[in-house]
C-alpha positions as CSV (number, residue, x, y, z in Angstrom):
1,X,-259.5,53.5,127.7
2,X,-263.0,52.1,126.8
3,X,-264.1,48.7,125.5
4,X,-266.8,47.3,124.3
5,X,-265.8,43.4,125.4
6,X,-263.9,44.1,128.8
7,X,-263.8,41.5,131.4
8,X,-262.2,42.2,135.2
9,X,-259.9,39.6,137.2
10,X,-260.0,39.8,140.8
11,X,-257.0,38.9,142.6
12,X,-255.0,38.0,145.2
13,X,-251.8,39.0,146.6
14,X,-251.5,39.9,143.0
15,X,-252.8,37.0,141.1
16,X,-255.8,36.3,139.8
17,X,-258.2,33.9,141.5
18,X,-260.6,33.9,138.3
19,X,-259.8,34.1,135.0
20,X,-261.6,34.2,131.5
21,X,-261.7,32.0,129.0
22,X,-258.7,32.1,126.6
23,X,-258.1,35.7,124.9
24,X,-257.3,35.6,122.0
25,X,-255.7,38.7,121.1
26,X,-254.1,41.5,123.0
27,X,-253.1,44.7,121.5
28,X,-251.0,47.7,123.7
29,X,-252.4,51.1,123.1
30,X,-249.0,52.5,122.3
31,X,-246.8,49.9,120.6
32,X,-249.5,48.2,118.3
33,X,-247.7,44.8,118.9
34,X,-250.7,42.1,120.0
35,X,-250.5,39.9,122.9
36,X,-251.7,36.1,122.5
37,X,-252.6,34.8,126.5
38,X,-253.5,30.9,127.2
39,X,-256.6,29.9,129.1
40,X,-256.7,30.5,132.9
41,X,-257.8,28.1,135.1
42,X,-257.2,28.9,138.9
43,X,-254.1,30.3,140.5
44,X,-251.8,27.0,141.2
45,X,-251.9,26.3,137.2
46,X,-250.9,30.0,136.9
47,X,-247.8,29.6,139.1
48,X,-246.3,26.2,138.0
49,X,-247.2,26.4,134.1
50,X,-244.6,28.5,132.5
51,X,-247.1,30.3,129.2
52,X,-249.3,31.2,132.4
53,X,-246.3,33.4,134.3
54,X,-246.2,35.2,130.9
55,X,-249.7,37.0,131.9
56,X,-248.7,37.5,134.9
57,X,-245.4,39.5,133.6
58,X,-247.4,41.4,131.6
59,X,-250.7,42.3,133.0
60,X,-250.5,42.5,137.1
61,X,-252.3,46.0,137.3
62,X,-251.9,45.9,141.2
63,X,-254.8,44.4,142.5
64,X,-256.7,44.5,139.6
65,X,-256.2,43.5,136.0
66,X,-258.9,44.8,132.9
67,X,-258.4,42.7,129.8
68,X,-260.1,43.8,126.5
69,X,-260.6,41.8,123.2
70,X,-258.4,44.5,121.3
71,X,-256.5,46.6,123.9
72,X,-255.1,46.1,127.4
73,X,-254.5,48.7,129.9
74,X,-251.1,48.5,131.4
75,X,-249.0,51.2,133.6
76,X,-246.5,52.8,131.7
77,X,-243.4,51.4,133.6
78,X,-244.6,47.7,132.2
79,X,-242.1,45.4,130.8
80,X,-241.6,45.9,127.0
81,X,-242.5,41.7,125.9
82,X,-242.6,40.4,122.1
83,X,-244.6,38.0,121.3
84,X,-245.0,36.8,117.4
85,X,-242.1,38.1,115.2
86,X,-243.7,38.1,111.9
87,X,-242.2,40.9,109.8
88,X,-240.2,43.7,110.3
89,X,-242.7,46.6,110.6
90,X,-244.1,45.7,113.4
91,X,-241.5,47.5,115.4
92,X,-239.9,51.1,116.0
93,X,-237.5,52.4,117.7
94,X,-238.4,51.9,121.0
95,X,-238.5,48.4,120.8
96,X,-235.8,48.0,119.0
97,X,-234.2,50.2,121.6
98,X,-235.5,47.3,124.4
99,X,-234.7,44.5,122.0
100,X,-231.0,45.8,122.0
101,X,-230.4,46.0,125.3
102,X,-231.4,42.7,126.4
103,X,-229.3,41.3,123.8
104,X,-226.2,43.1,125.1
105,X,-227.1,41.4,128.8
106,X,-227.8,38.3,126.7
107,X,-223.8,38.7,125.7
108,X,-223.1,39.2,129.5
109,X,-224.9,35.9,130.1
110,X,-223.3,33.9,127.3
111,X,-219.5,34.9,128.4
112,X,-220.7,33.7,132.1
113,X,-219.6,30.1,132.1
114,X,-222.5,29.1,134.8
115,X,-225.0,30.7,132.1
116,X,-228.7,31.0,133.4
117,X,-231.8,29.4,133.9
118,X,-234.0,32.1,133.3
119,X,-236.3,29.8,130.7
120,X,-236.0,26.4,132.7
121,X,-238.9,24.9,132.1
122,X,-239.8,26.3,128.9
123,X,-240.1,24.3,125.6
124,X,-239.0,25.5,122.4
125,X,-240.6,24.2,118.9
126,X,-237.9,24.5,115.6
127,X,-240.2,23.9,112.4
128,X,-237.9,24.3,109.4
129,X,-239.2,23.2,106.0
130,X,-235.8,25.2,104.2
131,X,-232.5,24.4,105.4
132,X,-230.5,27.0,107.9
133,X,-227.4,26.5,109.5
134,X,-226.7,29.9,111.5
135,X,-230.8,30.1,112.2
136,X,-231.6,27.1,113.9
137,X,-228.5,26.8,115.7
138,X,-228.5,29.7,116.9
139,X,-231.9,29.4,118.2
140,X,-231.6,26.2,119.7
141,X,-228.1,27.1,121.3
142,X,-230.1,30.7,122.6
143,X,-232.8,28.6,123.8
144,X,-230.4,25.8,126.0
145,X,-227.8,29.1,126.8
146,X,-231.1,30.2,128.6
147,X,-231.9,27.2,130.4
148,X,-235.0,25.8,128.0
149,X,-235.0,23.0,126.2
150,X,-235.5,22.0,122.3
151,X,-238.0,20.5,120.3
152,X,-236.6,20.1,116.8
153,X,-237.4,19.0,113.4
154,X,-234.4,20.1,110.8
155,X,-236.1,19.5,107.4
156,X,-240.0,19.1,108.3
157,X,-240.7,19.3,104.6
158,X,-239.5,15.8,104.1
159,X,-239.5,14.7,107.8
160,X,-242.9,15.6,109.2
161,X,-246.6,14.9,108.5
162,X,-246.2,17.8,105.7
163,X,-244.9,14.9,103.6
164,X,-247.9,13.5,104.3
165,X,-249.8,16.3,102.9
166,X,-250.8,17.9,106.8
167,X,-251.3,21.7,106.3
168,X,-249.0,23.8,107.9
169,X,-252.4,25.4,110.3
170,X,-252.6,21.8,111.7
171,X,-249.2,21.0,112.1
172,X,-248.9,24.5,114.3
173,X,-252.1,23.6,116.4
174,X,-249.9,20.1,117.1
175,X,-247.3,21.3,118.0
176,X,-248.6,24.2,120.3
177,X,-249.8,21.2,122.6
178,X,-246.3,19.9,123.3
179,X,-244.0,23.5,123.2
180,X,-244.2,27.1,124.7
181,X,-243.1,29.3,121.5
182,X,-242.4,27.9,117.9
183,X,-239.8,29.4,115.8
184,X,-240.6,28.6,112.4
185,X,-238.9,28.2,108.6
186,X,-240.9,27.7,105.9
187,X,-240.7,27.9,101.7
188,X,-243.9,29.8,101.5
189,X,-243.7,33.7,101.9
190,X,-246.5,34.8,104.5
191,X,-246.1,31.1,106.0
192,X,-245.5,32.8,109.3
193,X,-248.2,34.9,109.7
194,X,-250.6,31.9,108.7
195,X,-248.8,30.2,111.6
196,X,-249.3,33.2,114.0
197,X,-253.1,33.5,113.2
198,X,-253.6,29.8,114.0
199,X,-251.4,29.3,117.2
200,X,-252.2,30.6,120.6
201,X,-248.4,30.6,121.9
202,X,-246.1,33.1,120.3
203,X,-244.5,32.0,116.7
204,X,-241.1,33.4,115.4
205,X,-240.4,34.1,111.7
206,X,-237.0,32.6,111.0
207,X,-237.7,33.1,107.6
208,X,-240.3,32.8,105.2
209,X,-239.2,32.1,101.1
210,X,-238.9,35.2,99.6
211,X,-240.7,37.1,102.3
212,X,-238.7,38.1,105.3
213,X,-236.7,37.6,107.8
214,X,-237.5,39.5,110.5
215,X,-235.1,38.2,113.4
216,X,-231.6,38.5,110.7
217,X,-232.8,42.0,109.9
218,X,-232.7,42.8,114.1
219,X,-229.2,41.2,114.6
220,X,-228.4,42.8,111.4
221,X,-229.4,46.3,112.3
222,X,-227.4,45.3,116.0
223,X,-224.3,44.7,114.6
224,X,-224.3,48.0,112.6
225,X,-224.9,49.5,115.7
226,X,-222.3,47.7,117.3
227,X,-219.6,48.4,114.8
228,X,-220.1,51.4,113.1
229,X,-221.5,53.3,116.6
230,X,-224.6,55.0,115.4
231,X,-227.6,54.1,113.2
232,X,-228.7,57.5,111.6
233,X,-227.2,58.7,109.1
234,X,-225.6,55.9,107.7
235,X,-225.4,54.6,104.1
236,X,-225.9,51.0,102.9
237,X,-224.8,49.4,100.3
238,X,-227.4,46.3,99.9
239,X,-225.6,44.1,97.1
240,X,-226.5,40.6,94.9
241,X,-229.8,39.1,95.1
242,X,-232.4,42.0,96.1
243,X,-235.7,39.8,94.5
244,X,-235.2,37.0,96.3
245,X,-233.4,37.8,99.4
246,X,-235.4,38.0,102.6
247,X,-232.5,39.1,104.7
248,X,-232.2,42.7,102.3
249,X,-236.2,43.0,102.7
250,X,-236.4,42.8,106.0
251,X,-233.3,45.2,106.6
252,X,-234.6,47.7,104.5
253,X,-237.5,47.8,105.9
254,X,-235.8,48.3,109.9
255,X,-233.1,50.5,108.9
256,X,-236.0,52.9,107.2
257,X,-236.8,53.9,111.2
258,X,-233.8,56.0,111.2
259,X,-232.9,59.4,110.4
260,X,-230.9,60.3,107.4
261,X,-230.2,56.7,105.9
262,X,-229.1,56.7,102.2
263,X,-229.7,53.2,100.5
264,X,-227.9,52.0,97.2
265,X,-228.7,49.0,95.6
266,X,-226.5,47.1,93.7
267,X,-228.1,44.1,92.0
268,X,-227.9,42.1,88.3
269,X,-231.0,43.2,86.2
270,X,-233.2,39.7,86.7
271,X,-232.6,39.8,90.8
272,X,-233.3,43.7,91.5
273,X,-235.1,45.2,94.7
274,X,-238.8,45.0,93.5
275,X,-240.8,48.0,94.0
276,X,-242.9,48.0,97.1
277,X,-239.8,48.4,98.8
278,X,-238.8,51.2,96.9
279,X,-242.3,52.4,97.4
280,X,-241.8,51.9,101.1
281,X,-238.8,53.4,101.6
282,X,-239.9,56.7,99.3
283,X,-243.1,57.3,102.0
284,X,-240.6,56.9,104.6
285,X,-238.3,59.6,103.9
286,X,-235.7,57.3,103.2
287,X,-233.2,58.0,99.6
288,X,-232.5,55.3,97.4
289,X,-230.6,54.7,94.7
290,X,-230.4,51.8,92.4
291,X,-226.3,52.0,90.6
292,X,-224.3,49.4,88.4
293,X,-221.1,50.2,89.5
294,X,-220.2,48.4,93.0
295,X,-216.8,50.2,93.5
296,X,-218.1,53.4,93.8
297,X,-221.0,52.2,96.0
298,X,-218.3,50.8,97.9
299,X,-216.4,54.0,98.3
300,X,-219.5,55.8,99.5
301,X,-221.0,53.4,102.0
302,X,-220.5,52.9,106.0
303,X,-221.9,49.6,105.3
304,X,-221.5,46.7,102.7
305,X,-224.1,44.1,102.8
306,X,-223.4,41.7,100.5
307,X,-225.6,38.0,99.4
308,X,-225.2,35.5,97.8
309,X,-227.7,34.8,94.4
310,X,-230.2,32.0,95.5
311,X,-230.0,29.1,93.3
312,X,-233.2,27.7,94.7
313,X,-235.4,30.9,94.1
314,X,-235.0,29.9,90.1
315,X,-236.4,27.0,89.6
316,X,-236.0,25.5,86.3
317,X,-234.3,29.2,84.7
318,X,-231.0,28.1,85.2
319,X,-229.9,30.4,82.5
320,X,-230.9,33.4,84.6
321,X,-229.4,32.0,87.8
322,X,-225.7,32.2,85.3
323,X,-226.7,35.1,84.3
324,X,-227.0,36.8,87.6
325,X,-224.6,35.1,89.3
326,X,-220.3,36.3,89.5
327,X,-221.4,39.6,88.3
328,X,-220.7,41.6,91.6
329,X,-217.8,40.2,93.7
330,X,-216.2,41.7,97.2
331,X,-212.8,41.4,96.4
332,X,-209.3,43.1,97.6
333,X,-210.4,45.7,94.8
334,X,-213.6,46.4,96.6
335,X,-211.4,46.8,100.3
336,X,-209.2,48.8,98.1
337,X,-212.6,51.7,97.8
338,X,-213.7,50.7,101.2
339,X,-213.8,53.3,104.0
340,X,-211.5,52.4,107.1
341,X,-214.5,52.4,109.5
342,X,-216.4,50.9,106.5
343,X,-217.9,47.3,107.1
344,X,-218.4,44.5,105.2
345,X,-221.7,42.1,106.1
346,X,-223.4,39.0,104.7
347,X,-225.9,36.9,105.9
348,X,-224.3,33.7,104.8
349,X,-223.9,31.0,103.8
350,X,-221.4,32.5,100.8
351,X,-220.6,31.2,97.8
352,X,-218.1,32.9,95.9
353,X,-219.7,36.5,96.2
354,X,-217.1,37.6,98.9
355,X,-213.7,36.1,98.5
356,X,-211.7,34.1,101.3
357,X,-209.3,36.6,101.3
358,X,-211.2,39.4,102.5
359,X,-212.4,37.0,105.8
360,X,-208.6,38.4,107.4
361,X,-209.7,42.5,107.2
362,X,-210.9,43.8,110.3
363,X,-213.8,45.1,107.4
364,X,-215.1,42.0,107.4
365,X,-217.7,41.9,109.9
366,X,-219.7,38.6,108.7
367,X,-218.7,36.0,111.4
368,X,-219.0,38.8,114.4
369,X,-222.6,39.2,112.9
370,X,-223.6,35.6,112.6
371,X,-221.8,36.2,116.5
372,X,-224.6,38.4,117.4
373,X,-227.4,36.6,116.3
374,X,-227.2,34.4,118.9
375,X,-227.0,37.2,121.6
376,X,-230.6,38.8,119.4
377,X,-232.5,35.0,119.2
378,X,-232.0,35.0,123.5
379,X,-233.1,38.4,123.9
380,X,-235.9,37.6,121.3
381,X,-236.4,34.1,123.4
382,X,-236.5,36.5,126.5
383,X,-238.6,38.5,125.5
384,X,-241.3,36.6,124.3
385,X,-241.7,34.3,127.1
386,X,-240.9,36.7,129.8
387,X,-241.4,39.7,128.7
């Protein structure tokens, strides 16, 4: 591999004794994901400073390690690490494949009562200007299951210098002094990927307004997985809000890596799928169909992924909010349809889109999925700083 803006390390015993100034960018040849790395300064900062190890993890060619402003050269049995988590394309199967498997030694970890300390030492930033429950929890409980610690601001919109007017760039070049990776929530879609361009520690997407989710989507397609025991050749049923919902966009977008997936969607006429999803999924391979009737969608589907209509997404158009809201309920009618290896998801929080009396099927997969999120956000966490 060639470069025209290469740089060498020499080392010793496998670390580097010099070091360049602060590289800004990464990119692996084969998995397109980029790399961020902090400044070097001399081997002892390297060893005691936790963001420094994650070079380390990464690039130790042997006794020598070639860095390039757009590619890196690395052996092939390297680590598989993340580092931002913007949106759901940036992965395929492969690391989704990596992804899942530390999450199922994540699970190991969290039924161990001792836990670990894998991420002692490590600082974790929540920055969420939208509330979340199940999100920033389960980061924050990932984070301290994993030995790190928290840094945490629950409604930064009111609660931080944004109140102030501070842009969201200089808040993230803040806070990237005091913490190792920033997990970050925000009311503005493409928010996150602002953040990632301005911060040089790895940022997390935990949603951003209409835009995506990109972390729900992986514990999403995880629990699928997990339940139904395979991931092509599935159909989905993605039900209620399909304009506003992040959590649909996002899946739609991870589940289109596999083979032989059929996609209905079931939404009121003010709140459908817009089209460069549609658009996506069509250059993908991937067959769609939009349908009215939910009980025959139900009948037809491995999976049922139902959400709530988003109030807040409306603004003043209360009337459409009514209008879209109550028209497409999972009921004991729907289970009635339902296949018996059939599941039922949601992202939650629920209003009265799925009712309580479903919550006692085995169907009902909803709280084993919020489960797993937890078991995704360490891997993620893992990941990320560890590689």
């Amino acid at each position: 591999m060639s470069s025209n803006h290469a740089c060498s390390l020499t080392t010793h015993n496998g670390f580097p004794t010099s070091a360049p100034s602060y590289i800004s960018s990464l990119k692996h040849s084969s998995s397109g994901i980029t790399y961020k790395r902090p400044l070097l300064s001399n081997q002892s900062s390297l060893l005691t400073n936790p963001p420094y190890r994650r070079l380390v993890s990464y690039a130790k060619l042997k006794n020598d390690i070639r860095c390039h402003s757009l590619n890196i050269e690395t052996p092939s049995s390297a680590k598989f690490q993340l580092n931002d988590v913007i949106e759901a394309q940036q992965f395929d199967r492969d690391s989704l494949n990596s992804i899942f498997e530390v999450a199922r030694e994540m699970e190991k970890i969290e039924k161990n009562s001792t836990g670990s300390m894998m991420l002692k030492g490590y600082l974790m930033a929540t920055l969420f200007y939208e509330p979340s429950t199940r999100t920033r929890l389960s980061f924050e409980s990932a984070m301290k299951r994993l030995g790190g610690e928290v840094l945490t601001t629950e409604n930064a919109r009111e609660f931080s210098s944004a109140a102030k007017g501070e842009t969201l760039e200089d808040t993230i070049r803040t806070v990237e002094g005091y913490a190792d990776i920033v997990v970050l929530r925000h009311f503005e879609s493409g928010a996150a990927k602002r953040a990632a361009l301005t911060a040089n520690i790895p940022v997390i997407n935990a949603g951003d307004g209409p835009g995506q989710h990109p972390t729900q989507a992986l514990l999403d397609v995880y629990t699928i997985e997990r339940e139904i025991g395979r991931l092509d050749g599935i159909t989905l049923g993605l039900v209620g809000d399909l304009a506003n919902g992040r959590t649909v966009r996002s899946l739609a977008y991870l589940i289109a890596k596999y083979q032989n997936v059929k996609i209905y969607f079931v939404a009121p006429d003010v709140v459908k799928m817009k089209d460069d999803i549609k658009e996506y999924l069509t250059s993908r391979g991937v067959g769609w169909e939009e349908s009215a009737d939910l009980m025959e969608v139900a009948s037809k589907c491995d999976v049922v992924y139902q959400t709530r209509i988003q109030r807040e997404r409306f603004g003043e158009r209360v009337d459409l909010y009514e209008e879209a809201r109550g028209k497409y309920i999972v009921d004991k009618n729907v289970l009635s349809v339902l296949q018996k290896h059939a599941i039922i998801m949601h992202p939650l929080p629920r209003l009265d889109e799925i009712t309580v009396d479903v919550d006692s099927d085995p169907r009902a997969a909803y709280f084993r999925q919020a489960k797993n999120g937890l078991y995704i956000r360490m891997a993620i966490l893992k990941l990320s700083l560890l590689g």
